[in-house]
N, C-alpha and C positions, 0 to 999 in steps of 0.2 A: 143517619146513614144515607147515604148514595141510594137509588134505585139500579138495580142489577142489567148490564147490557149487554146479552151474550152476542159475539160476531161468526157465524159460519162461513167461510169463503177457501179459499184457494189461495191466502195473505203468501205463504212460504212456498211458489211455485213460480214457475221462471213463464210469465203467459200475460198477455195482456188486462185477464181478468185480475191476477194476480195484483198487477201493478194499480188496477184502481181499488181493488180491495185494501191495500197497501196504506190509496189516502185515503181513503173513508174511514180505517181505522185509526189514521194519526191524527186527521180533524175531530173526531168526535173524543180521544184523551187527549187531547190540547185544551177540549171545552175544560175539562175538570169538575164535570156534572154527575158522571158516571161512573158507577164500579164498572169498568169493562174486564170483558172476559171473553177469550179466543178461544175457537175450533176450527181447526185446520182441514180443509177437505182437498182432493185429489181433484184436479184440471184434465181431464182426459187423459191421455199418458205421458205429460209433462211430467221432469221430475219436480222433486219437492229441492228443500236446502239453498232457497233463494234468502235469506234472513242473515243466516251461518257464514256465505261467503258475503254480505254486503253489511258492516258491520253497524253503519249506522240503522239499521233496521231490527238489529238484535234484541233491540228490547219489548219486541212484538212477543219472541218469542217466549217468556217471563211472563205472557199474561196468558199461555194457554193453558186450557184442561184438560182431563182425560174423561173420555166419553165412556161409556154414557152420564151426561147428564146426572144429579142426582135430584137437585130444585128448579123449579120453574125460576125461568127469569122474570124479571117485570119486562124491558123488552127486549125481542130475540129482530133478528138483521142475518139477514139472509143473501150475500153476494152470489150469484149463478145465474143460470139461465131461469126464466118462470118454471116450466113447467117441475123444477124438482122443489118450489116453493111449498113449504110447513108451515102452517100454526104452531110453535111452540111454546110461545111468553106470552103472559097477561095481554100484550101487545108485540103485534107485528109488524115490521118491515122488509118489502124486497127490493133488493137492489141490482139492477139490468143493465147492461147497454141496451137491448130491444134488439131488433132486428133490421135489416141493410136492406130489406123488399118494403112493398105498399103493406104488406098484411103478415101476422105472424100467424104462427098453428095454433088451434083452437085449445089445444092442452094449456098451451102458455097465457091461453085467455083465462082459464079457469086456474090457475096457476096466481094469476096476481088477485082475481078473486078471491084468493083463500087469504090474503093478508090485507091487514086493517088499513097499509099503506103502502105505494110501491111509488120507487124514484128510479127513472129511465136518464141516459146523458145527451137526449138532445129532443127539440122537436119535432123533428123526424120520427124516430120512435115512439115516442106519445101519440103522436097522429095515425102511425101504424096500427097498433094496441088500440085507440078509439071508432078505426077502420073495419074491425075485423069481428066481424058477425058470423056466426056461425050457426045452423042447423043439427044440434044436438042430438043424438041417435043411440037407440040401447043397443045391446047383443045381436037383437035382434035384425037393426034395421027400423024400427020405429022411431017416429018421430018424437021427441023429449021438448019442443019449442027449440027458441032461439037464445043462442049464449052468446053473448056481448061482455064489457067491462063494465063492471059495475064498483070495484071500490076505485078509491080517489089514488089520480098517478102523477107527480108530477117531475118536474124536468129539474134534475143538479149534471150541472156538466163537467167534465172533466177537466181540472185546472191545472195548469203547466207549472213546476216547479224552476223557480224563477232562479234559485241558487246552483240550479243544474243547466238548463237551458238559457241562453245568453249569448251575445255577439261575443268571436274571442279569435283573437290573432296570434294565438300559442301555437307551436309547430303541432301538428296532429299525432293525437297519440296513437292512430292507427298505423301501422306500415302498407301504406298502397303510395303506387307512382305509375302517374301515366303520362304519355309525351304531351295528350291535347292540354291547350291553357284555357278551357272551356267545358263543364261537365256538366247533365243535367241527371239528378239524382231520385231514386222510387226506392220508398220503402216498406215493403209490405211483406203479405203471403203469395205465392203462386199458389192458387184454388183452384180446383177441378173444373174441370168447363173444357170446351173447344175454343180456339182463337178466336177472339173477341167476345168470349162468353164468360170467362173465368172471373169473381166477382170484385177481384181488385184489375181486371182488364191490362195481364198482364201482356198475353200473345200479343194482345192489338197495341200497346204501348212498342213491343219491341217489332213488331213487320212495320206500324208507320213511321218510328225511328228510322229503320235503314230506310224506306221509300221517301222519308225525305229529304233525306242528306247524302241520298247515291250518287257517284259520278260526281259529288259537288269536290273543288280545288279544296276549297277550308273545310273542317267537319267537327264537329262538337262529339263529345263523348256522351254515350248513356250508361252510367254507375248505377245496377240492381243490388239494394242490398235486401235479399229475399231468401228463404228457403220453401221448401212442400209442408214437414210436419218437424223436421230437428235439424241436428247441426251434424252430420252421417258423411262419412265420406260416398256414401250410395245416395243419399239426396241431394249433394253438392251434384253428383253426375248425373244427375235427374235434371237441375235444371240447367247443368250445359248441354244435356243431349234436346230438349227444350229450345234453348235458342240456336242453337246451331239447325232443328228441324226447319224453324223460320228461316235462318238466313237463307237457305238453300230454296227458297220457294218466290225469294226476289233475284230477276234480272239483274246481275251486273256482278262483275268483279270488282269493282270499285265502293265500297262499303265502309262505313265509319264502326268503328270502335264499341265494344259491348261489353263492359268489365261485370264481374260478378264478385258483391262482399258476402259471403256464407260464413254463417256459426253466428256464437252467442255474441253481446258487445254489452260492454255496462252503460251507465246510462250517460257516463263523462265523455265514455267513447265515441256515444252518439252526435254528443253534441260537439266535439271537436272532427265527427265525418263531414257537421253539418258547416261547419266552420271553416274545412279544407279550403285555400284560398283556389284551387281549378273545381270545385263545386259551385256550380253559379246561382242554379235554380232547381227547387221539387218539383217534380213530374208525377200527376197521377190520372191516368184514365178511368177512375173505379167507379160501377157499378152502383154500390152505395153503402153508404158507413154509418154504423150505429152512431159514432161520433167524428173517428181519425183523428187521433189524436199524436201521432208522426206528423200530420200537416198541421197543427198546433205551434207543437215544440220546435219545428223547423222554421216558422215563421218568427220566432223572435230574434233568430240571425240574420232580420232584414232582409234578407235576399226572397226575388220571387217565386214564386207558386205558379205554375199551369196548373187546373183540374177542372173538374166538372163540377157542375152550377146545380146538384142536386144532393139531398141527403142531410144525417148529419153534420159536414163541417162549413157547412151555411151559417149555420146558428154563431159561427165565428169567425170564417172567411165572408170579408165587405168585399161588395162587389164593385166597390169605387177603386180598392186596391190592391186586386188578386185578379187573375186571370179563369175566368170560370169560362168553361165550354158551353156550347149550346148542343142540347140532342132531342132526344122522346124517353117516354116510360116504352117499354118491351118488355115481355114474359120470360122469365126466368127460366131460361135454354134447360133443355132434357138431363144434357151433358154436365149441369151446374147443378141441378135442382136435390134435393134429398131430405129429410124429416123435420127441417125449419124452413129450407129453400123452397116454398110451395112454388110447383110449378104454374098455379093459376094466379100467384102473385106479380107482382111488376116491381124491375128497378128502370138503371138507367143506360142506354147505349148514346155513346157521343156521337158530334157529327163527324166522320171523319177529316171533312173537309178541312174544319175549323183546326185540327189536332196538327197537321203539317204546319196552315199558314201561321199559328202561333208558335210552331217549333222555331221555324226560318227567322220569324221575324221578331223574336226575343234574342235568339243568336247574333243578330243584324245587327238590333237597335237595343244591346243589352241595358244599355245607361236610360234611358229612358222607361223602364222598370221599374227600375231603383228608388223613386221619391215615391212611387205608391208603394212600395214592396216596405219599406222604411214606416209610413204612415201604418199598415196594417201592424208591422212588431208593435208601435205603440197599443193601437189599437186591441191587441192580444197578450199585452203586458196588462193593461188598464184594466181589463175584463174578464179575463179568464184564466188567472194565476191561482195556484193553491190557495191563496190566501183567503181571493174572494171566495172558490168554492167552501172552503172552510167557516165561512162567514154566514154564504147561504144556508149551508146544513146545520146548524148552531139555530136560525131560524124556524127554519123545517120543524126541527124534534121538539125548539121548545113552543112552537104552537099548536103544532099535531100532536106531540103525546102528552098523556096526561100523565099526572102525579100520581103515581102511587104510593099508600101508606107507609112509611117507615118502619121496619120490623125494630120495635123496642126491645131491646131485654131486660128482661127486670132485675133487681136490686132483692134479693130474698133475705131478710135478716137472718143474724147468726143467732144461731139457737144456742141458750144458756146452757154448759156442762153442768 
């Protein structure tokens, strides 16, 4: 018999965490090593019925159970943030993105301690979570010593599904049209924060978009495909009332173009927005990323990348062939901060300087991009597709966990009438 592998996550929920829970759970039953067994947990107040409408995913949902629990697993896998990390199988694993600051909150430090093994999706995070010391203190106020990490954490990144994401010259299945022949494209969250503080740096993305391209004769378009927290017609007018605050805060009547895509998109969608022949390049000013895995999946459509030169999507944007900004670490604005955000923490603030003169001059001298932007798809084909992560984790489990006994049943002779 199999040794038992229960999965806790957020697999059937339409959420970031969702989607890496998603492959963690299809690489580890591809191994064929495991009895797996799913529990489905709630993503903050995402819905659930991500499975249901995506059908190749359906068969996830045939391997869950109904809780509570009745036997211990041999090993339990735990996808969420640390600090809701359990012991519950002979052997444990947790599995994170980490955190987008230098330092996470000290729960989440004692959060991966409580398990035998924890896998974070990028260097960045590792270094965070080994960062982060803390002064331990009872009810009281008294000192307990110093808590640090102490069990073993290592890096599996998040790998781009290669039969999904892909160059493709198919008319786009989204309906948008815009007159520019020139677009430059950000995919994220609008997070809390004041402009230039928000932690995917959306305000400062769109005030140095119009200040670069004001009064100019030609002008490139910026495509946000972003929401706040859902796909609401009161969130869609959250973030026009958003960028319309900026516009009106730059000089000129003469202003380039600011489309906005809101709501859900599947994943085909995505990659045929990224594919849109007036999409030319990903734009992202952010802060810093447990992994980014939008600038992953958009870089195998060849086309370039602006970002910042910090974080997790280091670990697989080359800087021989990606546009990486230059800035400083800063503290983690008031307006941004809240019960992971430590405000004593630090990410990243760009230069702005650098943020215009690569806007203009990738507009300018588009073609000249292009053979780096090209070399990094290989580069991101080569290294960092499902396959490989699938490959690394099949490694992972079978040198960190051990064997546990196989539960025989026995064979009772029949008793003579």
């Amino acid at each position: 018999m199999k040794n038992t592998l229960v999965i806790s996550s957020p697999f059937d929920t339409y959420s970031g965490y969702g989607a890496r829970a998603r492959d963690v759970i299809k690489a580890i039953v591809e191994t064929e090593k495991y009895d797996v067994k799913l529990l489905s947990q709630r993503w903050g107040s995402l819905p659930f019925g991500f499975c249901k409408d995506n059908p190749e995913w359906k068969f996830l949902l045939d391997l869950t159970i109904p809780q509570p629990m009745t036997t211990q697993p041999d090993i339990w896998v735990q996808i969420t943030v640390p600090n809701e990390f359990q012991p519950v199988g002979k052997y444990n694993i947790g599995i994170t993105a980490g955190l987008e600051t230098t330092l996470v909150p000290g729960d989440w430090v004692e959060g991966v301690n409580r398990m035998d093994l924890n896998l974070v999706s990028s260097n960045h995070s590792l270094k965070a979570f080994t960062d982060s010391i803390y002064d331990k203190k009872d009810p009281q106020g008294n000192s307990l010593g110093k808590t640090k990490v102490e069990k073993p954490i290592e890096v599996l990144f998040e790998g781009a599904d290669l039969t999904t994401y892909f160059p493709d010259n198919k008319p786009c299945l989204v309906d948008f049209d815009i007159p520019e022949s020139f677009a430059y494209l950000f995919v994220g969250h609008w997070m809390q924060g004041d402009i230039g503080e928000d932690r995917k740096n959306m305000g400062l993305l769109v005030k140095a978009f119009y200040e670069t391209f004001k009064n100019k004769k030609k002008k490139p378009a910026l495509i946000l495909k972003t929401s706040q927290a859902g796909s609401s017609y009161m969130d869609r007018n959250a973030i026009l009332n958003k960028i319309t605050q900026i516009k009106n805060t730059v000089n000129s009547n003469d202003l380039p173009n600011v489309y906005l895509l809101h709501g859900d998109f599947s994943n085909e969608e995505m990659n045929s927005i990224y594919n849109h022949s007036k999409v030319k390049a990903m734009v992202s000013l952010t802060k810093g990323e447990g992994f980014g895995r939008p600038l992953l999946e958009f870089s195998l459509t060849k086309k370039p990348i602006i970002t910042t030169n910090w974080s997790g999507h280091i670990d697989f944007l080359n800087s021989e062939f990606t546009t990486l900004l230059s800035g400083n670490l800063t503290n983690v604005h008031p307006t941004a901060a809240n019960n992971m955000l430590l405000k004593e923490a630090e990410w990243f603030s760009v230069d702005t300087g650098h943020v215009g003169h690569y806007l203009k001059d990738m507009f300018v001298n588009y073609k000249d991009y292009l053979s780096k932007s090209k070399r990094q798809a290989h580069h991101s084909k080569t290294n960092f597709s499902f396959e490989a992560m699938k490959e690394k984790l099949d490694v992972v489990l079978t040198e960190r966990v051990p064997e546990f006994p196989k539960q025989v049943q026995l064979q009772l002779p029949k008793l003579k009438k």
